[in-house]
KOLNU-172025 format. One record per residue (C-alpha): residue in three letters; x, y, z; residue number from 1. Coordinates in nm, 2 decimals. Example, Ala and Ser with C-alpha at 12.3 -4.5 7.8 and 13.67 -1.06 7.14 Angstrom:
! residues 2
[ALA,[1.23,-0.45,0.78],1]
[SER,[1.37,-0.11,0.71],2]
//
This chain:
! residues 308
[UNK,[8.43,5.96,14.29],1]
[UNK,[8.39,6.27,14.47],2]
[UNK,[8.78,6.33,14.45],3]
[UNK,[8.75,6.29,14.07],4]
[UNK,[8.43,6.54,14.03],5]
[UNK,[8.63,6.80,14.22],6]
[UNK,[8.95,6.76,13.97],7]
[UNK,[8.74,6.80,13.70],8]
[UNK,[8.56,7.10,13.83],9]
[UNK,[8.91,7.26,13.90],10]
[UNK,[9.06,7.16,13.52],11]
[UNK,[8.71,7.30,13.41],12]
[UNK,[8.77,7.63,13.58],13]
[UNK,[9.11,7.67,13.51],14]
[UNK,[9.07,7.62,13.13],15]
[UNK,[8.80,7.88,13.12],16]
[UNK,[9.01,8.11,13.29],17]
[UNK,[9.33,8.06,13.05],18]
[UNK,[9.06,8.08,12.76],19]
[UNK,[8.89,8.41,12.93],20]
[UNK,[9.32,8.54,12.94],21]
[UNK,[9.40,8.48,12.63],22]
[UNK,[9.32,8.68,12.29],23]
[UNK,[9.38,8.68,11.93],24]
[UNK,[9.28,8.99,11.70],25]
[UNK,[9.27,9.01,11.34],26]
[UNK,[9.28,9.37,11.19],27]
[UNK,[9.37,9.54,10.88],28]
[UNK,[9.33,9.90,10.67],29]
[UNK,[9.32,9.88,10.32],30]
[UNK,[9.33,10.25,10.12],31]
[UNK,[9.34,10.27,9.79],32]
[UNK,[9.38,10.66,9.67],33]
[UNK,[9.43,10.85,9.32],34]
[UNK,[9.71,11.02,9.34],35]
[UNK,[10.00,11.28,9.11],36]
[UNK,[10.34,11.28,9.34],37]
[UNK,[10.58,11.49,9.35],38]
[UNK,[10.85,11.55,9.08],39]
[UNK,[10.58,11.39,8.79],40]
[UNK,[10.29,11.48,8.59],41]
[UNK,[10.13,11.13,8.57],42]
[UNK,[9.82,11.07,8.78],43]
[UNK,[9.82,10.65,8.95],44]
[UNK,[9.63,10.47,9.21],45]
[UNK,[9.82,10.39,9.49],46]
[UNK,[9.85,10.34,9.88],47]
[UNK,[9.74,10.59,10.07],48]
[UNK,[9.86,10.47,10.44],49]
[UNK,[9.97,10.09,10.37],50]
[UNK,[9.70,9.90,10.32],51]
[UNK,[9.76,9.58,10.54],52]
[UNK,[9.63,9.24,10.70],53]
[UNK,[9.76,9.12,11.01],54]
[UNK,[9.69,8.91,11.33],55]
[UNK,[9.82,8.96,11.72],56]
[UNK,[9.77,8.81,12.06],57]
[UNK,[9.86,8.77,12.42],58]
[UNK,[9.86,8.53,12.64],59]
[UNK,[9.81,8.57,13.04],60]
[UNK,[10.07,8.39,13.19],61]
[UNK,[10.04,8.51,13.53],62]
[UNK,[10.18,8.76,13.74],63]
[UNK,[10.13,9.03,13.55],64]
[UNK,[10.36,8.87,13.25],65]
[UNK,[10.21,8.84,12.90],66]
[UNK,[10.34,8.71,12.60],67]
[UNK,[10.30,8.85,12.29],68]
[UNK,[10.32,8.84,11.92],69]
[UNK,[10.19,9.02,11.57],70]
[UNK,[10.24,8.96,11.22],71]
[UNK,[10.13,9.18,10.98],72]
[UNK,[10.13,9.12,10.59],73]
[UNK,[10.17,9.44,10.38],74]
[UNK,[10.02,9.48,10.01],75]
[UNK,[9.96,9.73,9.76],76]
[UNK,[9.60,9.85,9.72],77]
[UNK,[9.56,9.92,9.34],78]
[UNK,[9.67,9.54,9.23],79]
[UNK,[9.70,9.36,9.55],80]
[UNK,[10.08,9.26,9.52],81]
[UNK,[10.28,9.22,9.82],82]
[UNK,[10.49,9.56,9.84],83]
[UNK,[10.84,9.34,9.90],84]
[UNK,[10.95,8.92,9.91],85]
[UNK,[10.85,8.95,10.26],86]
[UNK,[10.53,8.78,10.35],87]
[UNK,[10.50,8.99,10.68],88]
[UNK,[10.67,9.26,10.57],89]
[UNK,[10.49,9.55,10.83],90]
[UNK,[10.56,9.34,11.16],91]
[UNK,[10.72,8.98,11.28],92]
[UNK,[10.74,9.00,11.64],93]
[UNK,[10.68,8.79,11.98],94]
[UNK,[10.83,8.85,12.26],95]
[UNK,[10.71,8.92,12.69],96]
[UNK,[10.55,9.21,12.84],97]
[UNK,[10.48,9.33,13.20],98]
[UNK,[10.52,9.56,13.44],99]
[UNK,[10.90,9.59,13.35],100]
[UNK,[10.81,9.68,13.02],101]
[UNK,[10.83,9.51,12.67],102]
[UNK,[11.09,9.29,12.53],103]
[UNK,[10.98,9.22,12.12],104]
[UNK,[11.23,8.99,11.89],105]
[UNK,[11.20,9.02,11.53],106]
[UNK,[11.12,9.23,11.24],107]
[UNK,[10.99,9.54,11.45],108]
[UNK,[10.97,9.93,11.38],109]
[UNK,[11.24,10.08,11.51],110]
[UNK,[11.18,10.30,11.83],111]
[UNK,[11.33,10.65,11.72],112]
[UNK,[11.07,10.58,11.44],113]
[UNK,[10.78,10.53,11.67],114]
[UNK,[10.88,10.73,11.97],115]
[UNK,[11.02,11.03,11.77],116]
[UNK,[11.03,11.07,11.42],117]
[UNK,[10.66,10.98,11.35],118]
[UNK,[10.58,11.22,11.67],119]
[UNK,[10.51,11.54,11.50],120]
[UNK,[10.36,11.47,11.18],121]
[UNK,[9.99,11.48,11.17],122]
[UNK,[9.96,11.21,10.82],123]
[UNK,[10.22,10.97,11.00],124]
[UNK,[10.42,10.96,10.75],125]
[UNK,[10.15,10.84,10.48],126]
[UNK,[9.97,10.97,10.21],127]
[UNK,[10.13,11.20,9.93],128]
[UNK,[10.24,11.46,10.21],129]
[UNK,[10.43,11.20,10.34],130]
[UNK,[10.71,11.26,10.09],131]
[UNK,[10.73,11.58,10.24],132]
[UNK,[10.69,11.49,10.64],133]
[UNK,[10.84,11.18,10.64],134]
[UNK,[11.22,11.31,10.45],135]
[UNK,[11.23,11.61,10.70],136]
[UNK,[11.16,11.44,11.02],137]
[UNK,[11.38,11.14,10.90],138]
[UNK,[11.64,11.33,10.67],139]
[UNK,[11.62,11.09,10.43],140]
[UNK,[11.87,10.87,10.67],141]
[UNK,[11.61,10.73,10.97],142]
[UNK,[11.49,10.33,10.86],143]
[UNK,[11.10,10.25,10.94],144]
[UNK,[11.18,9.93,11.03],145]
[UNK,[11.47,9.64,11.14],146]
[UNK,[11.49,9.27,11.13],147]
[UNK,[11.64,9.01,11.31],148]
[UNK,[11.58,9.30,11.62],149]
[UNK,[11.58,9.30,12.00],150]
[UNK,[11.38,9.57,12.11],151]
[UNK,[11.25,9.73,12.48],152]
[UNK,[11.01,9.97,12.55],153]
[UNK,[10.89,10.11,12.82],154]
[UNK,[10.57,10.34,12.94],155]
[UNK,[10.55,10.47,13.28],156]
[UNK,[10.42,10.81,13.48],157]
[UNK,[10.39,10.97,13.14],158]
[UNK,[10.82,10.87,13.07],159]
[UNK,[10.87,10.64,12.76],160]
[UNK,[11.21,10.50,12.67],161]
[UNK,[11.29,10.28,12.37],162]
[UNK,[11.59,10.09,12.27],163]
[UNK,[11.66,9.87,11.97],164]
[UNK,[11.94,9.69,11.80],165]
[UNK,[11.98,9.35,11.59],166]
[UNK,[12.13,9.08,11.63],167]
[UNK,[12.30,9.04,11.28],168]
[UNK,[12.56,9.27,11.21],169]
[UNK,[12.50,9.49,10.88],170]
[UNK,[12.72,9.42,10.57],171]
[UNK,[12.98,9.65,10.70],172]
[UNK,[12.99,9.40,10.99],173]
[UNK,[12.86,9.68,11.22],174]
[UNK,[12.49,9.67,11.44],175]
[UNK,[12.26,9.91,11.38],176]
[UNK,[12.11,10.07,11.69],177]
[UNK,[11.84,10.34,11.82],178]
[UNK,[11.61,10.51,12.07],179]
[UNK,[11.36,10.68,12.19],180]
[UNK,[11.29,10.92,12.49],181]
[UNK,[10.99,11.10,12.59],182]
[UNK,[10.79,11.24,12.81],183]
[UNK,[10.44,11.40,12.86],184]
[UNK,[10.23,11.60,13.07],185]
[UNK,[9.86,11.77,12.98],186]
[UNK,[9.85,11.85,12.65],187]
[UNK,[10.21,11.89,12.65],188]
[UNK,[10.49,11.62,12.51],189]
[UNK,[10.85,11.60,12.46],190]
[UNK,[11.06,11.34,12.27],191]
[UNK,[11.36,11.30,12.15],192]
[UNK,[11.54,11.03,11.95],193]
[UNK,[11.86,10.90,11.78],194]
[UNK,[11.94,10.62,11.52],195]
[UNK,[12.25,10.50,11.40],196]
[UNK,[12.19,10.26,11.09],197]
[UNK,[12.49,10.09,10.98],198]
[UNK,[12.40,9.97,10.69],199]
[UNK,[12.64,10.08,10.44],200]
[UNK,[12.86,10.38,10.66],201]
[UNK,[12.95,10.42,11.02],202]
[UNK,[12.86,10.78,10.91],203]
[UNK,[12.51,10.84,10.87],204]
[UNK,[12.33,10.90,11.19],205]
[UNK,[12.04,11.10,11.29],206]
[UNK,[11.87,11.29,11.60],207]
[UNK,[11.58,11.41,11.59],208]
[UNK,[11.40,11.64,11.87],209]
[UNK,[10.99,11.73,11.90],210]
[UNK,[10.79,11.96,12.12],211]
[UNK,[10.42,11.91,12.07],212]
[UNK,[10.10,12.07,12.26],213]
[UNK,[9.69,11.92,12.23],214]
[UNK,[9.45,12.18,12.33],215]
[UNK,[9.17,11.95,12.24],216]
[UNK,[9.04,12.08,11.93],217]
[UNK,[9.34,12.23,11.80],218]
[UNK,[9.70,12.04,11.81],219]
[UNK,[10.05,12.21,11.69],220]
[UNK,[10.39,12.05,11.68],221]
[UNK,[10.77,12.11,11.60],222]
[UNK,[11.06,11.90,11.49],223]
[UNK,[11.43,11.94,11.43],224]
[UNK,[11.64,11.74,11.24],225]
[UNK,[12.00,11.71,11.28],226]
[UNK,[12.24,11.39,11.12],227]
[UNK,[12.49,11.30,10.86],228]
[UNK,[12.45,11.09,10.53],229]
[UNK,[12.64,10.83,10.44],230]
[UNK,[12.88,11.05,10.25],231]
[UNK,[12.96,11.27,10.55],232]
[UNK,[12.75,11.53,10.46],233]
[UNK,[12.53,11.73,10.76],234]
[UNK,[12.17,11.68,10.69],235]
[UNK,[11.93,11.94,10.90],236]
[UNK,[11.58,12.05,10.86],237]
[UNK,[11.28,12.13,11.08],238]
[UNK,[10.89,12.11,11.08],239]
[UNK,[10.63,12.31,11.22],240]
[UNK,[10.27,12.16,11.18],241]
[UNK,[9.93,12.19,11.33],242]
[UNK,[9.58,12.04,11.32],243]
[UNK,[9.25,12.17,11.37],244]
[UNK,[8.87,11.96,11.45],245]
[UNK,[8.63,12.08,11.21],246]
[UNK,[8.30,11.88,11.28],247]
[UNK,[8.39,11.51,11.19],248]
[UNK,[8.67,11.60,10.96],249]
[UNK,[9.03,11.70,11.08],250]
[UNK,[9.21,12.01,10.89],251]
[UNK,[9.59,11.97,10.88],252]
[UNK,[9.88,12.18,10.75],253]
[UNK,[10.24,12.19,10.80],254]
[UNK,[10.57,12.32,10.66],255]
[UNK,[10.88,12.18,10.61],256]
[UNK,[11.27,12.27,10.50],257]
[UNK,[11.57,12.03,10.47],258]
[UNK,[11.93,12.12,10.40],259]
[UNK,[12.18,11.86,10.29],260]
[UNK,[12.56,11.99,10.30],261]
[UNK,[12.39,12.38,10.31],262]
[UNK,[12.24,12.31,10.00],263]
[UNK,[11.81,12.33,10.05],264]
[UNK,[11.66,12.05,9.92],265]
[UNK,[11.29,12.09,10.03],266]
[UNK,[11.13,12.41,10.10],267]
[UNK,[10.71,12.29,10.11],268]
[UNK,[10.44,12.34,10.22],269]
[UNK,[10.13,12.03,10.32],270]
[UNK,[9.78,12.04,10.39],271]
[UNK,[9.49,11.81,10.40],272]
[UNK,[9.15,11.74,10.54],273]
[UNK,[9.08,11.39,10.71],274]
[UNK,[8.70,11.35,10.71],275]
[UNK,[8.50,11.02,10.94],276]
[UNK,[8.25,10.89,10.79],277]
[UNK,[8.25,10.63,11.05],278]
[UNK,[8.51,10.50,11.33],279]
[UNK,[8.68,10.28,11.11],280]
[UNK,[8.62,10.47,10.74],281]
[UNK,[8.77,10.80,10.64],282]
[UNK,[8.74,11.00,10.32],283]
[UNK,[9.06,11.25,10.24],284]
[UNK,[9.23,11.49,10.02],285]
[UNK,[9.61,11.60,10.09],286]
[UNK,[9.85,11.84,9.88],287]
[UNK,[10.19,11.90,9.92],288]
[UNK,[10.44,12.15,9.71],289]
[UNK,[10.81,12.15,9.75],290]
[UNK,[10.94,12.48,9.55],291]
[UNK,[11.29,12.33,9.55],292]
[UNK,[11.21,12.04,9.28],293]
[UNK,[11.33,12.15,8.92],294]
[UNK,[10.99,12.03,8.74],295]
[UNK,[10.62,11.90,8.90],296]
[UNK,[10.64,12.08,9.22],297]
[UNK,[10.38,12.03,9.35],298]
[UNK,[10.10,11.67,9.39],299]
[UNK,[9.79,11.58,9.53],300]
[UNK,[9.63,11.28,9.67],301]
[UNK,[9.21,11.15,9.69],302]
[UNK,[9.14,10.85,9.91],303]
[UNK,[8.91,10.65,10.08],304]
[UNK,[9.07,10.45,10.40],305]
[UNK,[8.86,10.19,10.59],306]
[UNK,[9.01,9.99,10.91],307]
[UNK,[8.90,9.69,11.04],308]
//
């Protein structure tokens, strides 16, 4: 009898400490905004920064090893339609992390994405200044995300390194691939990244190269951009951006150019203000004007953004 209280005890214990390990979060954004993009006159309600549901978790499975997973659903925030077929079309990903680093299998962002390209833009590629931010610091050539992906990453002493490919080969029976290097020190940071799409030429490529500095208060940043397109064609471009603190509210502006076989086809300028009404809601305006369209240079965007 004793022998049995004690193996209960011990189960008891054991299963409160697996439970106590173990964590599931749900979270989410949804951000509807009123918005006039570039290149038309017509004013719609929109996304502002991809309004989303989505769930994650690890496990402690000793030893420092963890297993992981997310899945996050995507949907547009003036009608509530899925924005593609894909039920989880942000994330799909499990996979083990430790103190090697972190192995993820699925539909993932790719890392020049994360540990690059998204570096040096203060709207993360979202809002109405993303159509500015995002095509110079991708060149219209970087992919936000791959399925059917392996991916690694890896933080340590202020290094990151990320590497990605998929396991399917693309329709021009080729595997796309990228990474990610960076590194930071103080207020200063470093990255630099390369991708390598294969999706319909072994042509188009990208690197991409970042320099950024946060004094606290004040934050600036440069990019370059330097790839070919899928017809051969040298893409190139650069952006220079900066952000200020002003009381609860953040004050960011940035310009951008990108040339396409010597031709220029954006020459804008971006600015916004980001203000926190709380930690999780945010009220902002952005504008952005690229001179090099023919007709509606320039659009605006109004939004309320609330995470949970």
């Amino acid at each position: 009898m004793k022998k049995s209280l004690l193996a209960l005890a011990a189960l008891t214990a054991f299963a409160g400490a697996a439970s106590a390990q173990s964590s599931v979060t749900l979270y989410g954004r949804f951000d509807p905004s009123v918005a006039r993009n570039l290149g038309t006159k017509d004013t719609v309600m929109q996304n502002g920064s991809g309004s989303r549901f989505g769930v994650r978790g690890v496990e402690d499975m000793g030893g420092g090893l963890q297993a992981h997973f997310t899945l996050e659903h995507r949907f547009d925030a003036d009608d509530a339609e899925q924005t593609s077929g894909k039920m989880w079309n942000g994330r799909a990903v499990t996979g083990l992390q430790g103190g090697f680093g972190k192995i993820s299998f699925g539909r993932e962002y790719a890392t020049s994405f994360l540990g690059s390209q998204l570096q040096p833009d203060p709207w993360g590629w979202d809002t109405v200044a993303s159509s500015i931010t995002a095509a110079v610091t991708g060149g219209t050539i970087a992919k936000v995300r791959y399925d059917n992906s392996v991916t690694y990453n890896l933080d340590a002493g202020g290094f990151s390194l990320g590497v990605q490919t998929a396991v399917d080969k693309t329709a021009i029976g080729k595997r796309p691939v990228n990474m990610a290097v960076g590194y930071g020190v103080g207020p200063f940071k470093a990255t630099f990244g390369y991708e390598k799409p294969n999706m319909t030429s072994t042509k188009e490529k990208v690197m991409t190269g970042n320099v950024m500095m946060n004094f606290g208060q004040f934050g600036v940043s440069g990019h370059v951009t330097d790839g070919k397109n899928a017809a051969d064609a040298k893409v190139r471009g650069y952006l220079l951006a900066g952000t200020a603190q002003l009381g609860a509210g953040q004050f960011r502006a940035g310009f951008g150019r990108l040339k396409v076989a010597d031709t220029t086809v954006i020459s804008a300028i971006v600015a916004g203000y980001h203000y926190s009404l709380s930690k999780r809601s945010t009220i902002y305006f952005d504008y952005a004007r690229n001179s090099k369209l023919a007709a509606n240079k320039w659009g605006y965007d109004f939004g309320f953004k609330h995470n949970f």
